[in-house]
C-alpha positions as CSV (number, residue, x, y, z in Angstrom):
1,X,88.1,7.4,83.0
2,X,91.6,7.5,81.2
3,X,91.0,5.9,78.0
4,X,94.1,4.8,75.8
5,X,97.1,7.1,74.3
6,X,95.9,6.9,70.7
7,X,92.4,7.6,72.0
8,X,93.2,10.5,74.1
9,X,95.5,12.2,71.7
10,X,92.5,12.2,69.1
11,X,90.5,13.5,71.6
12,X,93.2,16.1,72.7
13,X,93.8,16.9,68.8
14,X,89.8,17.3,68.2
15,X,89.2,19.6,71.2
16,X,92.2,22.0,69.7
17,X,90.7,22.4,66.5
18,X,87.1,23.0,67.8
19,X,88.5,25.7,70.1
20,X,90.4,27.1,66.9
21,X,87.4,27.3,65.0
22,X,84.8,29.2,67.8
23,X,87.5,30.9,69.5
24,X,88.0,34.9,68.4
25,X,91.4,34.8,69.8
26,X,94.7,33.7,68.3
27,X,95.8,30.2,68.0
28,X,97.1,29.0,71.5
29,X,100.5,27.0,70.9
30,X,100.1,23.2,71.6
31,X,102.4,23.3,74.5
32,X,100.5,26.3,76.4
33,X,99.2,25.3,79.5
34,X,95.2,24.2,79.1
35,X,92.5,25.6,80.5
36,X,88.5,25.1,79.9
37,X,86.4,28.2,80.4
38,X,83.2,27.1,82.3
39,X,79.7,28.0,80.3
40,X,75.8,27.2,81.6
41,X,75.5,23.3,82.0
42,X,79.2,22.7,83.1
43,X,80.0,20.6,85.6
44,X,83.6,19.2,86.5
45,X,82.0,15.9,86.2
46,X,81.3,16.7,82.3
47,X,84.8,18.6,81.9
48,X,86.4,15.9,83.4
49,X,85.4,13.6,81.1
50,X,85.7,16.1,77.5
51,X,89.0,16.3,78.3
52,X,89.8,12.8,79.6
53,X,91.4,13.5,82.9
54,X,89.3,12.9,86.7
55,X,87.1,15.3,88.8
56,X,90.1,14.8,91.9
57,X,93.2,16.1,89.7
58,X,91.0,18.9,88.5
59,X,90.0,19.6,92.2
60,X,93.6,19.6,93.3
61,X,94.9,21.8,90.0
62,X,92.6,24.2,90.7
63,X,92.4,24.4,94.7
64,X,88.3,24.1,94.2
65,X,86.8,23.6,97.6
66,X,83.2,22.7,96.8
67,X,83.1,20.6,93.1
68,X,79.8,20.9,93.2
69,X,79.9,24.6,92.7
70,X,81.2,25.9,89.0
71,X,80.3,29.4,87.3
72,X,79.6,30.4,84.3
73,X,82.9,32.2,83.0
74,X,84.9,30.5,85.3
75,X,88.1,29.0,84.4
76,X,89.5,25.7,85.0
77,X,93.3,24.7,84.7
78,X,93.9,21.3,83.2
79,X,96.3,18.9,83.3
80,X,98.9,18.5,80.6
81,X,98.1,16.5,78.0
82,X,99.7,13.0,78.2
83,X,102.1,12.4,75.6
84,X,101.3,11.1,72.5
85,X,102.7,6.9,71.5
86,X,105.5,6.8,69.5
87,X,105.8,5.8,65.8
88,X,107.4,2.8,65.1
89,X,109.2,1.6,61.8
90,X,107.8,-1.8,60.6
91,X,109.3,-4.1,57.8
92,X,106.5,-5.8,55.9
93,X,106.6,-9.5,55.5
94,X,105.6,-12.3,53.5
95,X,101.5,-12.3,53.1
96,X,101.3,-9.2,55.6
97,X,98.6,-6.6,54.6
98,X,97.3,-3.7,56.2
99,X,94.8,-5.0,58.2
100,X,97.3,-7.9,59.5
101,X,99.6,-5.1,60.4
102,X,96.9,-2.4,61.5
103,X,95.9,-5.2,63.8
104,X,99.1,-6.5,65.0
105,X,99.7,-2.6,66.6
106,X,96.1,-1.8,67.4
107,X,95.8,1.1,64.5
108,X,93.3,1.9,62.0
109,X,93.9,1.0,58.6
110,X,93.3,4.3,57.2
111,X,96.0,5.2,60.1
112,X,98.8,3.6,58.0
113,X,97.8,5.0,55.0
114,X,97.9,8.7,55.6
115,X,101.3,8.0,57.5
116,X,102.8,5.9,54.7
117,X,100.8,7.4,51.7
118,X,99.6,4.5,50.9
119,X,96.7,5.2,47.9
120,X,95.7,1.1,47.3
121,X,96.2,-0.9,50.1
122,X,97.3,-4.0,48.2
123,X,100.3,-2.1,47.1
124,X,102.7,-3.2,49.7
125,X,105.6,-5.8,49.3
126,X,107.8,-7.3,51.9
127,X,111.0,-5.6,52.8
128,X,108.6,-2.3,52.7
129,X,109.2,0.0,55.6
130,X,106.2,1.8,57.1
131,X,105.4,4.0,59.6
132,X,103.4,3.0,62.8
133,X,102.2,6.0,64.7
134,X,100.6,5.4,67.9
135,X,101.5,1.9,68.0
136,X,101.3,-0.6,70.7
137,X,103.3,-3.5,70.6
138,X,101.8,-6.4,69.2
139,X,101.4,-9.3,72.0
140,X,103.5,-12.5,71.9
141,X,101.2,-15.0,72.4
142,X,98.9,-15.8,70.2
143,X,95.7,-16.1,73.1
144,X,96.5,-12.2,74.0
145,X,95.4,-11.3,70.5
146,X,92.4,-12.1,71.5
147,X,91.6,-9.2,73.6
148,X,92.4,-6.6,70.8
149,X,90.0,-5.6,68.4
150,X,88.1,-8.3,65.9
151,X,90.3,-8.9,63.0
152,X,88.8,-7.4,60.0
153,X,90.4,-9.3,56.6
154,X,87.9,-9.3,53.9
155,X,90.0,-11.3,51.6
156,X,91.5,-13.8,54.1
157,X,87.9,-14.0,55.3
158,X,86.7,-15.0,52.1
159,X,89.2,-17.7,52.0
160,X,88.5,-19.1,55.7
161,X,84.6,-18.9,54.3
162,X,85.3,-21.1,51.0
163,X,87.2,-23.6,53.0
164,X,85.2,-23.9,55.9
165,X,82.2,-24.9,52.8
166,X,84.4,-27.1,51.1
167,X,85.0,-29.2,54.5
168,X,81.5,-28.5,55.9
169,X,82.9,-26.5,59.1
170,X,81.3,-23.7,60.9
171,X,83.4,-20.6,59.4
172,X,83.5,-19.0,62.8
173,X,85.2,-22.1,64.5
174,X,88.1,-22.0,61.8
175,X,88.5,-18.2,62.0
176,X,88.2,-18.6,65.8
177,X,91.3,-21.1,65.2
178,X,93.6,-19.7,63.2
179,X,93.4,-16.5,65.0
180,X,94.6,-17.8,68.3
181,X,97.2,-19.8,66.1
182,X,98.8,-17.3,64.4
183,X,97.1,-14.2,64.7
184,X,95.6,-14.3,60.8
185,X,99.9,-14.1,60.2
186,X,101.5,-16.1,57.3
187,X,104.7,-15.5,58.6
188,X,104.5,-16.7,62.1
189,X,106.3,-20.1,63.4
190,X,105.8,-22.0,66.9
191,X,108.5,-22.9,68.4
192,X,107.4,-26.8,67.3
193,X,108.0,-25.6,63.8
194,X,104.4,-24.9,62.7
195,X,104.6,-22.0,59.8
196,X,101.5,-19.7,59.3
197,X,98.0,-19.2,59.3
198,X,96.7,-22.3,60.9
199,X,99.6,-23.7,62.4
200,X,100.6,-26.5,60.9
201,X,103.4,-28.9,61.9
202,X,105.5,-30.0,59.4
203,X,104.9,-33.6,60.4
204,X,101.0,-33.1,60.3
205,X,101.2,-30.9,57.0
206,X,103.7,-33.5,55.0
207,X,101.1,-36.3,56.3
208,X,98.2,-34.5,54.8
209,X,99.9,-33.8,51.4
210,X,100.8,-37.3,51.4
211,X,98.2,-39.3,52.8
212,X,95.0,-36.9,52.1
213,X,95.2,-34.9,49.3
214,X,98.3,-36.9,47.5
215,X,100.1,-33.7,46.1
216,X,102.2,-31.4,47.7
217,X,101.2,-27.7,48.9
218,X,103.1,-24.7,49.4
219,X,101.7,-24.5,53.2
220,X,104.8,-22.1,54.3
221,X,104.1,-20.1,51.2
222,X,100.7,-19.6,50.3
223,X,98.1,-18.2,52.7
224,X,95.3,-20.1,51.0
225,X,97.6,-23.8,50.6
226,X,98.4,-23.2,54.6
227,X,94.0,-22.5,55.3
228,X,93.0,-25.6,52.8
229,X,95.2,-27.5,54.9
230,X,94.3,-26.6,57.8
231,X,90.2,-26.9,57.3
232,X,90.7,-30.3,56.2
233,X,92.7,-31.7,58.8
234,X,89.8,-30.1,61.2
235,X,86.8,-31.9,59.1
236,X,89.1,-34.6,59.9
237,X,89.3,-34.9,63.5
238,X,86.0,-33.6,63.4
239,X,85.2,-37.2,61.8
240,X,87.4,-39.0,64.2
241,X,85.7,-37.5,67.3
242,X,82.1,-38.2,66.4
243,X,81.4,-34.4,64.9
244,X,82.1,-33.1,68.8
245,X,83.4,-30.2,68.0
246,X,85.0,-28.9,71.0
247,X,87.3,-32.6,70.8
248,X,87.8,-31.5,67.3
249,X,89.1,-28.5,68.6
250,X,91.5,-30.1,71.5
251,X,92.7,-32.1,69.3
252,X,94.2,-29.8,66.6
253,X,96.0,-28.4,69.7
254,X,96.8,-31.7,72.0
255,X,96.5,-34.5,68.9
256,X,94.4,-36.9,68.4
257,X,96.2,-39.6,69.7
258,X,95.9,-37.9,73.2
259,X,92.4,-37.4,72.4
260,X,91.6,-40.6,71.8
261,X,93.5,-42.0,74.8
262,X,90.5,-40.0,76.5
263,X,93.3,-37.5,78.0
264,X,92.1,-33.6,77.9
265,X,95.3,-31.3,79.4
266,X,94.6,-28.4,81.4
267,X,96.2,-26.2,78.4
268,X,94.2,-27.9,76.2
269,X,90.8,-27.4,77.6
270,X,91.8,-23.1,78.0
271,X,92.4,-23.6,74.6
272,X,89.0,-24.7,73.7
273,X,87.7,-22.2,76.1
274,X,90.0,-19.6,74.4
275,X,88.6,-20.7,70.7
276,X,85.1,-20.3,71.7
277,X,85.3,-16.7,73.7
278,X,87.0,-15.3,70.1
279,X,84.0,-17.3,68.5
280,X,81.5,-15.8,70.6
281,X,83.2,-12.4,70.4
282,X,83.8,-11.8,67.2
283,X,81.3,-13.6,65.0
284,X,78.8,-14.1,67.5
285,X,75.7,-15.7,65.0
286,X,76.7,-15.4,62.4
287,X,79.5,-16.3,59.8
């Protein structure tokens, strides 16, 4: 029943103001122990839950014997609130915008801007300091993103959508991708070197500029270089495999060479696995 800090402190901060605005009596400081008084249709089953605590710690706060039994006009003790997460500072980066970072901490974007005043949210630059309250630290791998919320980018999105066209790829595969890559971050490099969005090695991204498209791109710069790049070496190995996708897909994380040799690693095929759970979660039929 205990749902998450930033969840319960809404519900904590909503349940003050309703009692402040049907309540005769004066305000009750925030710190004051709580208390619920029971009305017809109570139950500690439904009180439990308003307030976000169980049926046992209100049985044992309140020394009830039969939890079954609850009157009208009765008063219930709860449990103190749990505290509320702390804000953290963070120091925008290259290419971040609010959603990236509302994501990255598992906040709303509206969230950031009340706490930062933020009126347009493309009016952010890197070195910017903002304010995170209720953060949770972002995950260091980039297959744990995968269990936070789906990543909402409209204009990122857009760009994943025109290249996906361009190379004739199913948008929802390359989103899928470049989310467990990177996380939708520009600024992020593997420990192999590869910068950004789609996670790119240098020696696969200079052999595209050179060999493929036959002019250099600003891959560690420029979000939309880095995802052109990184849908055409999929349409690629897409070619190279026979249009089996899910090879396509091992492939951009194992090479093609191991690919080829018919070799599929362990890793590799959680990988797959991986890209087509945030596929089937996220953008399930659709694009």
């Amino acid at each position: 029943m205990r749902r998450s800090l930033r969840y319960t402190a809404a519900l904590g901060a909503a349940a003050l103001a309703l009692s402040l605005t049907t309540n005769a009596g004066p305000a009750v400081a925030e710190d004051a122990p709580r208390h619920h008084q029971v009305v017809n249709g109570d139950n500690l089953w439904n009180i439990a839950d308003k307030y976000d605590v169980t049926v046992d710690e209100l049985v044992q706060l309140n020394g009830i014997q039969y939890p079954d039994l609850v009157l009208p006009g009765q008063v219930i003790q709860l449990p103190a609130a749990p505290p509320a997460p702390g804000t953290v500072e963070y120091e925008v980066k290259v290419d971040d915008t609010l959603s990236h970072i509302a994501i990255q901490f598992d906040v709303s974007v509206e969230v950031l801007k009340e706490a930062n005043q933020i009126s347009d949210v493309r009016l952010i630059r890197p070195g910017q300091k903002l304010k995170v309250p209720g953060a949770k630290l972002p995950p260091s791998e980039p297959q744990a993103q995968a269990a936070l919320r789906p990543p909402v980018d409209p204009q990122l999105e857009a760009m994943f959508a025109a290249a996906a066209a361009e190379q004739g790829l199913n948008p929802r595969v390359v989103k899928a991708i470049a989310w467990l890559e990177s996380g939708w971050q520009q600024h992020v490099v593997s420990p192999a070197g590869a910068i950004g969005v789609m996670q790119l090695t240098p020696t696969t991204a200079q052999w595209l500029e050179q060999a493929v498209f036959g002019f250099p791109l600003n891959e560690d710069v420029s979000v939309y270089d880095n995802v052109k790049m990184g849908a055409r070496y999929l349409r690629l190995l897409l070619d190279a495999t026979g249009g089996d996708e899910d090879k396509a897909i091992a492939s951009y994380y194992q090479g093609y060479g191991a690919t080829a040799a018919g070799k599929m690693y362990e890793e590799t095929k959680q990988y797959v696995q991986a890209v087509r759970s945030v596929q089937a979660n996220y953008w399930p039929g659709c694009c």
